[in-house]
C-alpha positions as CSV (number, residue, x, y, z in Angstrom):
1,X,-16.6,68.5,61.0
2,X,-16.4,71.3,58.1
3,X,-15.2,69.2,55.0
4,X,-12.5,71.1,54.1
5,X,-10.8,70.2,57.2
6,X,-11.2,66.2,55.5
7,X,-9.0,67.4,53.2
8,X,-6.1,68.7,55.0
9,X,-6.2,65.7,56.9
10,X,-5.4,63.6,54.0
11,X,-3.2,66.2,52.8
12,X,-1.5,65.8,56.5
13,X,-1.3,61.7,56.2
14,X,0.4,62.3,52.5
15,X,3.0,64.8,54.4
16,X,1.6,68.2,53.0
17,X,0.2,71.1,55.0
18,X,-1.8,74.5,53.8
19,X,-0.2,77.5,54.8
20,X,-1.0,80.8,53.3
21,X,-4.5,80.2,52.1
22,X,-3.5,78.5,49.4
23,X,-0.3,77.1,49.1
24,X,1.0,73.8,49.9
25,X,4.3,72.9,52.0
26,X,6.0,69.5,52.5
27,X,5.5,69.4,56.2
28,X,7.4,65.7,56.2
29,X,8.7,63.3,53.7
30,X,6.3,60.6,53.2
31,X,7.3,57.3,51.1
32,X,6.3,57.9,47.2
33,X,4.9,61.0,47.9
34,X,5.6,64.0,46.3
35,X,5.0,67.7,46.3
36,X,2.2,68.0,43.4
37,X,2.4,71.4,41.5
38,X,-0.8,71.7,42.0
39,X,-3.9,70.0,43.6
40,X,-7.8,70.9,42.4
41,X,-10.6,69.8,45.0
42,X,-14.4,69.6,44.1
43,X,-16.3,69.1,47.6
44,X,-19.8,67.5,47.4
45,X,-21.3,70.3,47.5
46,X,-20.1,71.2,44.3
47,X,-17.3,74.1,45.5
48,X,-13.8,74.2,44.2
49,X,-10.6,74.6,45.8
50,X,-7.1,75.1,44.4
51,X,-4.1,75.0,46.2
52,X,-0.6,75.5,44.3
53,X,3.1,74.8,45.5
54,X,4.9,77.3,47.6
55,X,8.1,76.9,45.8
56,X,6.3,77.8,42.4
57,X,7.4,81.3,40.8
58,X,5.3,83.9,41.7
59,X,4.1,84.8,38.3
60,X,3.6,81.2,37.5
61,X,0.9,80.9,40.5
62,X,-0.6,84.3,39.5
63,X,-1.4,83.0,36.0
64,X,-2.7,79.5,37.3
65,X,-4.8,81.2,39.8
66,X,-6.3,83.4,36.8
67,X,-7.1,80.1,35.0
68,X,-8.3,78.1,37.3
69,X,-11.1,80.8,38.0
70,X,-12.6,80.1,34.2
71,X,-12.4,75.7,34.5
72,X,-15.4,74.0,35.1
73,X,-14.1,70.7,37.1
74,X,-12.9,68.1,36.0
75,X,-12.5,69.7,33.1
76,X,-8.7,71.6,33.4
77,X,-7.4,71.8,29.3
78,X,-7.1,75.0,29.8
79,X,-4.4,75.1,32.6
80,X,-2.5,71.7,31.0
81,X,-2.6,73.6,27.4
82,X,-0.8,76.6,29.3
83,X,2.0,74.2,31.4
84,X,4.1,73.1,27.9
85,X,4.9,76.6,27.8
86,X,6.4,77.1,30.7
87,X,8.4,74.4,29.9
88,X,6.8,72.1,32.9
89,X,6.6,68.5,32.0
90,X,3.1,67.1,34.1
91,X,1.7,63.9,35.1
92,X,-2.7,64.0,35.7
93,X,-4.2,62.2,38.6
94,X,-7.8,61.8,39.5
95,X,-8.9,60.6,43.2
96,X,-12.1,60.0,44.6
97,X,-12.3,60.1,48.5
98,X,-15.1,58.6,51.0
99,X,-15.4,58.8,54.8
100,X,-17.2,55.2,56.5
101,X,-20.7,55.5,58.5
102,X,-20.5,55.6,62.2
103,X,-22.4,52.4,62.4
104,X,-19.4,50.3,61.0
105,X,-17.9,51.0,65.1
106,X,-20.7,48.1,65.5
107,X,-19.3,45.8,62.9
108,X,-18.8,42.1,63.9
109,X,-17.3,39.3,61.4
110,X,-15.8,36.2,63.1
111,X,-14.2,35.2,60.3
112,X,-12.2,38.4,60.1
113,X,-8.7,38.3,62.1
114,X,-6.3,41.1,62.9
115,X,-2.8,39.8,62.4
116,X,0.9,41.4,62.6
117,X,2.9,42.6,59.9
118,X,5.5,40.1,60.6
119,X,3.7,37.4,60.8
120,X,4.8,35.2,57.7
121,X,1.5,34.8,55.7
122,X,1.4,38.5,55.8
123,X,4.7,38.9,54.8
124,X,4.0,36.5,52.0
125,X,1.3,38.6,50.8
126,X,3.1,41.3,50.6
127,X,1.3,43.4,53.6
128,X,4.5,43.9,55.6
129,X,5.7,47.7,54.5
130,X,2.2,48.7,56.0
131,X,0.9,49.6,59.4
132,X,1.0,47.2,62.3
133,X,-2.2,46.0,62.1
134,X,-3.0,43.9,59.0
135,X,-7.3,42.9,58.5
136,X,-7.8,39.4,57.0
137,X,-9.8,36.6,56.1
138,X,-8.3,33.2,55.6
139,X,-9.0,30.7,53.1
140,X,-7.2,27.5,52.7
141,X,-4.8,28.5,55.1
142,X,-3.8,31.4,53.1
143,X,-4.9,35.0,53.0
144,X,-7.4,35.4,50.8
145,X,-8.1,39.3,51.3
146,X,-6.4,41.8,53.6
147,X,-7.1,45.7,54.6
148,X,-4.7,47.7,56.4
149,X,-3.7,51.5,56.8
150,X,-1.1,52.4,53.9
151,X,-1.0,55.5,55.7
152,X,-1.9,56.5,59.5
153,X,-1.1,59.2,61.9
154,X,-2.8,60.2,65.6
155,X,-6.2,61.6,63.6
156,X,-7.1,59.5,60.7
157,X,-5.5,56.6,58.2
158,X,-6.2,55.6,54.7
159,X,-7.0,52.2,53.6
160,X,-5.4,49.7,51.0
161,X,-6.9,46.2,50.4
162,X,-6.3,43.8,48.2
163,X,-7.8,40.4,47.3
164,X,-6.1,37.2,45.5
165,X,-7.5,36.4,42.2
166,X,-8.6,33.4,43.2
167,X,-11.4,34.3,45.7
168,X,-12.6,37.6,44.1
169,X,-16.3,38.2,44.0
170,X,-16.8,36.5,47.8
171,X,-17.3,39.4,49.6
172,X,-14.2,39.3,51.5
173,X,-12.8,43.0,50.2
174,X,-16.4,44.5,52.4
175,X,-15.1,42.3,55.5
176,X,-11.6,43.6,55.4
177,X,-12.5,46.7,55.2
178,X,-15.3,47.3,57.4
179,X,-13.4,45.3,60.2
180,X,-10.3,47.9,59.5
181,X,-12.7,51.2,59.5
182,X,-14.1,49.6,63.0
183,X,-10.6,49.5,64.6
184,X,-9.7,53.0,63.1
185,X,-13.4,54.5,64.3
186,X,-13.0,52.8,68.2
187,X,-9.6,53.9,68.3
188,X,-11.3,57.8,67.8
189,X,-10.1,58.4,64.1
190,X,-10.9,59.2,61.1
191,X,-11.2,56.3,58.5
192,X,-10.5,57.1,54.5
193,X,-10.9,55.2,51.8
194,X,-9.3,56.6,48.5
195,X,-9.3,55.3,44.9
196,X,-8.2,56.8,41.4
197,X,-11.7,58.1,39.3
198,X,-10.8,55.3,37.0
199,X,-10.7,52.4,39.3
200,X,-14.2,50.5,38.3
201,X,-13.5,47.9,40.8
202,X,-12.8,50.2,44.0
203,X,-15.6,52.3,42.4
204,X,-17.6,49.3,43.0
205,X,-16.5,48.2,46.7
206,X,-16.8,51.7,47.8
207,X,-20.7,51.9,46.8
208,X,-21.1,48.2,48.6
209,X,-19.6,49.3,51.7
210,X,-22.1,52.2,51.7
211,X,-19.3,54.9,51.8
212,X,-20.1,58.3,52.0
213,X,-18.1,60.6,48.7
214,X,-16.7,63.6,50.5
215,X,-14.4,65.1,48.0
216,X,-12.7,64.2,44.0
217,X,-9.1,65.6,44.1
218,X,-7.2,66.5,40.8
219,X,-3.3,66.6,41.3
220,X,-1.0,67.9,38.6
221,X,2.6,66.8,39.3
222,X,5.9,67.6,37.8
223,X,7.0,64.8,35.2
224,X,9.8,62.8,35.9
225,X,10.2,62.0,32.6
């Protein structure tokens, strides 16, 4: 698959769609997502995308696209130096996405189990707002790790896992997640894990799992401050 087309199926999952080569529109509303002013994109191969909200003034996209020719990612002062002026308050985030090897469709653990979201340990661990499908390991007869789709449509879905304090550095985060990428490959899509640049720990689990980095997204979004 050409990589861009990764990104507008997470775009897709977070409700957004590209439309007029580089524009973004709120195709749906999507729980605690919001319509970013603007989104940068550096692909692995080291090319750089920008795509800017439809709604924005015309002159105010014509000057962002003029700057955003001269930044060197992640590097973007001189578009947030430009934004106060405009009188645009902005929040920063910086993403890392990855997309799971093929092999995981292979992956057996036996102490992994695929439980509902309303069963009551899920619920107690606070899984249940989630997809159907919740991947855990038990410990104690309580969840001591869980994966499961904080987002998922017909083509892909994006991962969230968490693990309880108390059995961190077992290995349980890997079988959560591999076990959730398998169900998500079988079932013909496309599995992404996410994480913000500054997240050591993710950072971490993602080069354990063996993930594959396929793009780093900047978003710049209006303040709500």
């Amino acid at each position: 698959m050409v990589v861009v087309n990764y990104l507008h199926m997470q775009l897709r999952l977070e409700g957004k769609s590209v439309s007029g080569g580089d524009f973004l529109r709120q195709a749906e509303v999507v729980p605690d997502e919001d319509m970013p002013l603007m989104i940068l994109v550096q692909f692995t191969d080291k090319q750089v995308v920008a795509y800017y909200d439809e709604a924005m003034a015309p002159e105010l996209h014509t000057t962002l696209e003029k700057r955003f020719a001269n930044i060197r990612f992640p590097s973007i002062d001189t578009l947030l130096d430009f934004l106060p002026s405009q009188n645009t308050s902005y929040e920063v985030g910086h993403y890392k996405t990855y997309l799971f090897p093929a092999h995981l469709a292979d992956f057996v653990n036996r102490d992994v189990f695929c439980l509902s979201k309303q069963e009551p340990f899920v619920q107690a661990f606070g899984f249940s707002d989630f997809a159907e499908n919740v991947y855990v390991v038990e410990q104690n007869g309580r969840i001591a790790s869980a994966c499961v789709s904080v987002r998922e449509n017909e083509q892909c879905g994006e991962a969230w896992v968490y693990t309880d304090p108390h059995y961190r550095n077992h290995g349980f985060a890997q079988h959560v997640v591999k076990a959730w990428a398998q169900s998500m490959i079988n079932a013909g899509k496309v599995p992404f894990y996410s994480h913000k640049i500054e997240n050591i720990v993710s950072t971490n689990l993602a080069n354990r799992l063996g993930l594959q980095p396929v793009f780093e997204e900047i978003s710049i979004s209006y303040s709500n401050v």
